[in-house]
N, C-alpha and C positions, 0 to 999 in steps of 0.2 A: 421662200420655198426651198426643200430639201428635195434631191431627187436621188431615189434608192433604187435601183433592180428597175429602173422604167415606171417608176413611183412617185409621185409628186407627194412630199409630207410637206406639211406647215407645222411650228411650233402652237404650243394653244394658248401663246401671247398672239400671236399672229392671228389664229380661230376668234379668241374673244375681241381684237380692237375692229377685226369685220363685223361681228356680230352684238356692240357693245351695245345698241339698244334693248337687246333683249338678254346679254349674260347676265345682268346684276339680279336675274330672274332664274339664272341655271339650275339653285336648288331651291325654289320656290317652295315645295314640300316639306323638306326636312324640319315640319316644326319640333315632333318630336325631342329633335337634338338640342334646337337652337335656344327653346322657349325655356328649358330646367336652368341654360347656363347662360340665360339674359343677354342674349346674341340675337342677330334676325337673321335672315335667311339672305341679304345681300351683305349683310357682314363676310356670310359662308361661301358666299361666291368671290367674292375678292380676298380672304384669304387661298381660297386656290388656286385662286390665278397667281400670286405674287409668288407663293410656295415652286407653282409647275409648269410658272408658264413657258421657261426654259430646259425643263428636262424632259415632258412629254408632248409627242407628235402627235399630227390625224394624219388618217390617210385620204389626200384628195385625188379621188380616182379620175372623177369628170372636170376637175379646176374649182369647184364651187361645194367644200364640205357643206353640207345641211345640216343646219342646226335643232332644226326640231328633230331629227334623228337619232343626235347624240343626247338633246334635252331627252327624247322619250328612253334610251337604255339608259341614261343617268339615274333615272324615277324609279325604273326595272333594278336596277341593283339596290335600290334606298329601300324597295316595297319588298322585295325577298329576305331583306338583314331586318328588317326593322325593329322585330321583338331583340335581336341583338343587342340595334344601336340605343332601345330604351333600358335595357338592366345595363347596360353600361356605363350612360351617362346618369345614373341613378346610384352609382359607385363613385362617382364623384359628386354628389354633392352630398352625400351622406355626412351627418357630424359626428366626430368619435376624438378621443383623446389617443395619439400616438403610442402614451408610452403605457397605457392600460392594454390588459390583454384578458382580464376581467368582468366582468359586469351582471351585477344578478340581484332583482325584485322583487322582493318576495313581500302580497297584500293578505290581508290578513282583515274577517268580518267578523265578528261578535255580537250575536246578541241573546238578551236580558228578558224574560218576563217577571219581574214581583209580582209578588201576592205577598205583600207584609201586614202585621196589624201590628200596633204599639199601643198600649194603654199606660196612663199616667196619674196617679192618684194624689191628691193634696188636702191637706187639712189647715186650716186655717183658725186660730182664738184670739179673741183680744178682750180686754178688760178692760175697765174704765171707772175711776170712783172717784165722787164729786164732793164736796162739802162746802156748805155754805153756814155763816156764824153772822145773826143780826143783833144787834144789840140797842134798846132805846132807852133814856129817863125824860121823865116827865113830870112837872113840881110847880103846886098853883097854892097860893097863900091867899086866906079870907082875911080883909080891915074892916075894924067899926069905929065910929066917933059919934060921942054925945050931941046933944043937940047944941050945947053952948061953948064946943071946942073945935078947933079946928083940926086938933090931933087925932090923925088914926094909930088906931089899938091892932096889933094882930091877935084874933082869936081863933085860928084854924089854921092849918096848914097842910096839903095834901101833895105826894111824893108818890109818881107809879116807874118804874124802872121795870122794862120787856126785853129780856133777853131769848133770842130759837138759836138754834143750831137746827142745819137738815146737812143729813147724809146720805147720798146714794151712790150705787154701785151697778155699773152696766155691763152685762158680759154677752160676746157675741164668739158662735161658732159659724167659719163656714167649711163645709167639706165639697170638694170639687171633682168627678171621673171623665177623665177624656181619651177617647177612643179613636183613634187613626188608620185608616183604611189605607193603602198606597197598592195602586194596580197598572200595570202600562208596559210599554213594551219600549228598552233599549236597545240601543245599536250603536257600535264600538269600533272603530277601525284602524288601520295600523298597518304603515311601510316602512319596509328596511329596503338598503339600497347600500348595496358592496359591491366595490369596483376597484381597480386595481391590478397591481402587477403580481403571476402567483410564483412568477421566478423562476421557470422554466425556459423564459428568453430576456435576457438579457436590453436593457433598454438602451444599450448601444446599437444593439441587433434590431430592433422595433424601429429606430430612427433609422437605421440603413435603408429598412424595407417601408419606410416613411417615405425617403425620397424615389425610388422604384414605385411608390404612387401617384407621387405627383409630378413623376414625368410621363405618367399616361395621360392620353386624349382620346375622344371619343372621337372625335372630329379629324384626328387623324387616321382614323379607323379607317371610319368609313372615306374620305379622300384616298387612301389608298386602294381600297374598292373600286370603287372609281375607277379610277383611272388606269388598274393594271387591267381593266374589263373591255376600256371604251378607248386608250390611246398605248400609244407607242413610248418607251421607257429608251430615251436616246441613249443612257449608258450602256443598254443593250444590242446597239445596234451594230 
């Protein structure tokens, strides 16, 4: 205990280890904040405490600060910023490239109706010639013999030799028209995407104001809120 002007302060290490059952609960609400940047909401009470618990007081008027007093203007200062504390922490987790200062996409739809027709004509001949050439002999001899000899005589002799020949010749035409209808409907599409630095800042100058981003916090925003609303800031006192 601090005593100021007839004041009894306590530090708010001193406020939370009286009240430790129930601080790990102090910003129970702030999901907002907590859930974008994968934190919970007793994460957000014990970073405050460690951060304040030395530099900011309460004031204990009766001996006995009330905690649901300072939990209900905690909640009071969280519900009045709130649309604040959500485009804030929605700046940080944004994805962007540092040294682009660029960025532009441009989509693009197209579409097609045909109505084509295509016709295609062919003629087609062929020819074809055959020949065939047969050729036969054939030769038969007639014998006589006396009655009292045993020797045959030739007295006749017959000899037929068949020769054809055939030739033919086959001619074919064909002619063919084919006609192609084509009707339907296309669709064509197309993105460009140009990003980049257009030279007006220098990408030493984007890296400077890189880290000027990422030494903001949402969470200390609002902690400051807080605390300059519902305690005593000892450097001030």
């Amino acid at each position: 205990m601090w005593g100021y002007a007839g004041i009894e302060l306590e530090t708010l290490g001193e406020f939370a280890e009286k009240n430790k059952d129930n601080f790990s609960n102090f910003f129970d609400y702030a999901t907002e904040i907590t859930s974008p940047l994968n934190i919970t909401t007793n994460d957000l009470s014990d970073m405050f405490l460690e951060l304040y618990k030395y530099r900011y007081m309460i004031i204990d008027c009766n001996n006995n600060p009330d905690y649901n007093t300072y939990y209900k203007r905690a909640k009071i200062v969280y519900n009045l910023n709130k649309n604040k504390y959500i485009k804030l922490v929605n700046t940080e987790i944004v994805t962007y490239n540092p040294i682009e200062n660029y960025s532009m996409t441009e989509s693009e739809t197209g579409n097609r109706t045909p109505n084509l027709t295509r016709t295609s004509q062919g003629t087609a001949n062929q020819n074809d010639t055959n020949s065939v050439v047969n050729s036969s002999t054939n030769s038969s001899i007639d014998s006589n013999t006396s009655f009292d000899s045993t020797t045959f005589y030739n007295n006749a002799k017959n000899e037929i030799t068949d020769n054809s020949t055939v030739t033919g010749e086959n001619t074919s035409t064909n002619t063919s028209n084919v006609t192609i209808n084509e009707t339907g409907t296309e669709q064509t599409e197309r993105e460009m995407t140009r990003k980049g630095n257009i030279g007006v800042t220098t990408t030493q100058q984007m890296l400077e104001q890189e880290r000027t981003v990422a030494d903001f916090s949402t969470v200390k925003v609002f902690f400051e809120d807080v605390a300059k609303l519902l305690f005593f800031d000892i450097l001030n006192l």
